[in-house]
PAGUKOL-697847 format. One record per residue: x, y, z of N, C-alpha, C in turn. Coordinates in steps of 0.05 Angstrom, whole numbers, padded with zeros to 5 digits, always signed. Each point is the difference from the previous one (the first is absolute). Layout:
BEGIN
XYZXYZXYZ/...
***
This chain:
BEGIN
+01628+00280+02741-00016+00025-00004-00005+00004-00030/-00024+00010-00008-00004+00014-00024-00003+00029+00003/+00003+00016-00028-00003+00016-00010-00015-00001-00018/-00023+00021-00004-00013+00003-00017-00005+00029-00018/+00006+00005-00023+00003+00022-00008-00025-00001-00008/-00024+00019-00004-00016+00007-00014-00004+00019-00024/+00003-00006-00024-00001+00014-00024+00030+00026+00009/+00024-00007-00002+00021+00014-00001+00003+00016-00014/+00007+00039+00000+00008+00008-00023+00027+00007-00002/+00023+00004+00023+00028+00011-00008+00015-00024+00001/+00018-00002-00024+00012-00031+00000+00026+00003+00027/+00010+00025+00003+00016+00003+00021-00003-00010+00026/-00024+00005+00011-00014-00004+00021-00006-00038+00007/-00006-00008-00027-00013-00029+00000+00038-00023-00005/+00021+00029-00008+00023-00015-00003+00013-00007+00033/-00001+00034+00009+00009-00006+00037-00025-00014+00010/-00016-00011+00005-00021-00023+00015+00013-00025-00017/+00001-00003-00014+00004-00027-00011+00032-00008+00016/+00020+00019-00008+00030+00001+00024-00006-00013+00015/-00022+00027+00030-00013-00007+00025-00001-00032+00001/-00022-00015-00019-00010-00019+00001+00024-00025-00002/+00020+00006-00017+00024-00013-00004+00014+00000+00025/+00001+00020+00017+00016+00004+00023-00011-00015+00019/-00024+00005+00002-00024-00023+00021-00010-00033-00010/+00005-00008-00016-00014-00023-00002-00032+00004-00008/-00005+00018-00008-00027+00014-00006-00006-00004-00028/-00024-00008-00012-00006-00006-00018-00025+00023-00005/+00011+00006-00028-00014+00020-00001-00022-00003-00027/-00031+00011+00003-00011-00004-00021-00018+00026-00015/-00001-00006-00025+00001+00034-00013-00038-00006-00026/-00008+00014+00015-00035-00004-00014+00000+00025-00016/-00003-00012-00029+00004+00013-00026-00033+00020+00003/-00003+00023-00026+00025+00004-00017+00027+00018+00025/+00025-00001-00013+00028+00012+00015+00004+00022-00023/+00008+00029+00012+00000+00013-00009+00032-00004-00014/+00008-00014-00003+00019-00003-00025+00009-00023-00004/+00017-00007-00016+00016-00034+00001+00015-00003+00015/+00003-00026+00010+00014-00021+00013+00029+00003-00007/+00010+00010-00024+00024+00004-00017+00012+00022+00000/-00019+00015+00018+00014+00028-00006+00034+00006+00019/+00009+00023-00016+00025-00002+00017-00005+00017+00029/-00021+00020-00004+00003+00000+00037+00001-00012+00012/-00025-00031-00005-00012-00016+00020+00033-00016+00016/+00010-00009-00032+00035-00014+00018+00014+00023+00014/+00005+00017-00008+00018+00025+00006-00010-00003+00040/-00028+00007+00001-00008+00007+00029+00003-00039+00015/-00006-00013-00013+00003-00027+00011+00033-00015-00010/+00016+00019-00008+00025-00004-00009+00003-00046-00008/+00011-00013+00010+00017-00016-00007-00025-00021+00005/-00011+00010+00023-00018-00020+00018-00027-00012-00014/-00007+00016-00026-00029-00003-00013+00003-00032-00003/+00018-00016-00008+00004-00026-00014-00012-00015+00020/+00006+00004+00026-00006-00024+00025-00023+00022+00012/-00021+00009-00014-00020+00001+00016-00028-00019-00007/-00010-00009+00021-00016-00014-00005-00031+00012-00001/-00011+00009-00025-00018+00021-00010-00016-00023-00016/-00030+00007+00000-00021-00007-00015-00022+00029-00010/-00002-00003-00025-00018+00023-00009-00031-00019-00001/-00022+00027+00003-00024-00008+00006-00022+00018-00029/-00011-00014-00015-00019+00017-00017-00016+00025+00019/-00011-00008+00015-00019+00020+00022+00002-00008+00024/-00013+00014+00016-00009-00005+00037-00005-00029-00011/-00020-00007-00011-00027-00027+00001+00025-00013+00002/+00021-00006-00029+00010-00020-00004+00021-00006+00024/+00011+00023+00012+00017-00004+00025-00008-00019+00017/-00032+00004+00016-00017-00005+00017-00010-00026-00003/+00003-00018-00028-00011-00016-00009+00029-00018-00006/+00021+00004+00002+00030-00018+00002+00012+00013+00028/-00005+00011+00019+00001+00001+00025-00021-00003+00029/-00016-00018-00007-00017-00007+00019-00004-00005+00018/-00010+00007+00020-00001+00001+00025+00029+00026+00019/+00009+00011-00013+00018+00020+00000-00001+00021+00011/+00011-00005+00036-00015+00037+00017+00018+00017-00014/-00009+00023-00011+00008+00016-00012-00002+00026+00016/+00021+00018+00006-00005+00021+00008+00007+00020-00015/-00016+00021+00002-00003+00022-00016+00008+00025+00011/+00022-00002-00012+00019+00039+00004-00016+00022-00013/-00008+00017+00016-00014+00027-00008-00008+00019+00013/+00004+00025-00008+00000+00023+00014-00026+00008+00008/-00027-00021-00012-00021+00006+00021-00014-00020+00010/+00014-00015+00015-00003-00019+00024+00004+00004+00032/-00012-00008+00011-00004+00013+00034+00023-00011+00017/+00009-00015-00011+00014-00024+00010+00024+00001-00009/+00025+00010+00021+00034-00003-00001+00007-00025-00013/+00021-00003-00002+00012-00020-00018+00012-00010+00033/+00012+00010+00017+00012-00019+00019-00023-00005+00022/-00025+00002-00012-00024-00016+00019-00004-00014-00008/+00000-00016-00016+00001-00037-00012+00016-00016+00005/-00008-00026+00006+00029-00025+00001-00008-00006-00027/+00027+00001-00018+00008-00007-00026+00009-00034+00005/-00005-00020-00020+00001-00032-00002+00030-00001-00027/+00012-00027+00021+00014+00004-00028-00001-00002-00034/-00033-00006+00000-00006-00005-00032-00024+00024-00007/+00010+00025+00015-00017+00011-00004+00001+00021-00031/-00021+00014-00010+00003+00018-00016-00002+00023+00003/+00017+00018-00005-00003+00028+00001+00003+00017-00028/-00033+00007+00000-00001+00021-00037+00006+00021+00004/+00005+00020-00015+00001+00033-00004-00010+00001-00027/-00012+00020-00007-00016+00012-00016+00017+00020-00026/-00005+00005-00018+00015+00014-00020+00011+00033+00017/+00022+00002-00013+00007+00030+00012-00016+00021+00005/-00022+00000-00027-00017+00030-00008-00023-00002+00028/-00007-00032-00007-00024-00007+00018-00015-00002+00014/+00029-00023+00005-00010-00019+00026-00009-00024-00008/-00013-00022+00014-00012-00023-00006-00039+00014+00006/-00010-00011-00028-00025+00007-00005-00026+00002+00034/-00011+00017-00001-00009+00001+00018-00022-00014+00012/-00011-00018-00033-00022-00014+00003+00014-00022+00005/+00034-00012-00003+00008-00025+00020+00000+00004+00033/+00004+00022+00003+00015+00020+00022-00029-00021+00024/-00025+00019-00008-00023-00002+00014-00004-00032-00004/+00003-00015-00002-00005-00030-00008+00025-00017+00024/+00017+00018+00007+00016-00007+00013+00015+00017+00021/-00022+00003+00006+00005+00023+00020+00017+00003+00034/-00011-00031+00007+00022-00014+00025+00028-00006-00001/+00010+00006-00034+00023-00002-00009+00013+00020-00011/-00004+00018+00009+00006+00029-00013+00020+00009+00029/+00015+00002-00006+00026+00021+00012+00022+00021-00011/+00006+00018+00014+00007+00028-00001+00032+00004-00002/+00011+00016-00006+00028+00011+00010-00008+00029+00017/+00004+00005+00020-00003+00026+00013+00013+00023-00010/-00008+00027-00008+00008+00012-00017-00022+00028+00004/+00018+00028+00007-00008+00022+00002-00032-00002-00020/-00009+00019+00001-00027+00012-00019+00013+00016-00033/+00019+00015+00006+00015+00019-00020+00002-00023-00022/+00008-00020-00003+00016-00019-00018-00027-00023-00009/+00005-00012-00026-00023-00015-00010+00001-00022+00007/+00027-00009-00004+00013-00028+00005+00031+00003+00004/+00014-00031+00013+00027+00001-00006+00005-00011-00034/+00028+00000-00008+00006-00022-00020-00007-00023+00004/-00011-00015-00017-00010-00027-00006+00028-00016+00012/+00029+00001-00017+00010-00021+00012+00006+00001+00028/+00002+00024+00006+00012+00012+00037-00027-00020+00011/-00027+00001+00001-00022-00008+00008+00003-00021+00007/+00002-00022-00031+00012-00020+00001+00013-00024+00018/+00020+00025+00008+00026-00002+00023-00006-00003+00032/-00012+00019-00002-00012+00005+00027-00015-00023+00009/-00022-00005-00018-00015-00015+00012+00005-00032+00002/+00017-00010-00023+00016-00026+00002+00010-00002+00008/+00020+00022+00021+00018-00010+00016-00013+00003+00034/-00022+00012+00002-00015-00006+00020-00005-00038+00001/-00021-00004-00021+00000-00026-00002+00012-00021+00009/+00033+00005-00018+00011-00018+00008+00018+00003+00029/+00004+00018+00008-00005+00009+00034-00011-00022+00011/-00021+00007+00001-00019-00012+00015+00003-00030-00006/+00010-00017-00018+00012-00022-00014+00023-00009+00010/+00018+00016+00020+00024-00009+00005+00022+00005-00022/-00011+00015-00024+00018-00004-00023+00008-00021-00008/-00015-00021+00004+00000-00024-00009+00023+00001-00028/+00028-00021+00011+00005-00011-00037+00018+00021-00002/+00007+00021+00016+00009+00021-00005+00024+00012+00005/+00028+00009-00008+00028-00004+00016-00011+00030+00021/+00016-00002+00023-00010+00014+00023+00024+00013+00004/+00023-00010-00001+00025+00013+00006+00015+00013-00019/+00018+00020-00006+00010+00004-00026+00040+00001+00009/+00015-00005-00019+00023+00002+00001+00014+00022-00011/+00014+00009+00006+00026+00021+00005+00022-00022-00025/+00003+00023-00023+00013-00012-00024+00032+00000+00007/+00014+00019+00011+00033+00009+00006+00003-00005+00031/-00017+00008+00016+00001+00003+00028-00022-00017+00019/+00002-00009+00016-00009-00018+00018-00020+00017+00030/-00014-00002+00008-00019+00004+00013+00009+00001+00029/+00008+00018+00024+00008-00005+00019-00017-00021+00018/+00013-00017+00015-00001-00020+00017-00019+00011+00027/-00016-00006+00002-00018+00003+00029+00008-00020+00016/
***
């Protein structure tokens, strides 16, 4: 799976997705300008230990993304798309963008790609969720639907042992 950030501005937010992406096998990619550095201490603080082993590529613009990812179904998270996020079958080399916090992803990509545009469901009162919660949601649909491919499924009990069925 990918991730695709589009023009990022809270380094907090781009630190927990990058984690996410560490936690999944998710490769995540970040289309400049980013509303801060790569160095900053939120970005490790929210992606704590994990930033080292993530496998991240930065992009000058959309073009240059689009033009070193080719042929690339990309789906597009946004709050004005007609289309749920769990009405798609997600591939396992698929891409999934989100748009800057203030934003969104531009609306003149939006309309250019419009069969790829999907939603998080969400009252009228509210603008959006958080970018990284979004993130979350919708990648782990994905990889759902993926089997969680690659992925540990069971977890262990550190002091105590799991009763016997």
């Amino acid at each position: 799976m990918n991730i695709v950030l589009f023009q990022p501005e809270i380094p907090a937010n781009t630190g927990n997705i990058g984690r996410t992406c560490v936690a999944t096998d998710t490769k995540l990619h970040l289309i400049e300008p980013l509303g801060f550095r790569l160095n900053e201490k939120e970005i490790k603080r929210a992606g704590m230990d994990y930033w080292e082993h993530l496998d991240v590529t930065r992009y000058i613009n959309f073009d240059d993304f689009l033009k070193k990812n080719k042929n690339a179904r990309i789906w597009m998270a946004t709050t004005k798309a007609k289309r749920v996020y769990t009405e798609v079958s997600y591939g396992p080399d698929d891409y999934i963008m989100f748009g800057k916090e203030s934003a969104g992803i531009p609306e003149e990509i939006l309309v250019e790609n419009e069969e790829t545009c999907i939603r998080i469901p969400m009252l009228e009162k509210i603008r959006s969720l958080n970018l990284s919660n979004s993130v979350a949601i919708v990648l782990y649909e994905a990889l759902r639907q993926n089997q969680f491919s690659h992925m540990q499924l069971e977890g262990e009990l550190h002091r105590l042992q799991w009763h016997k069925e």
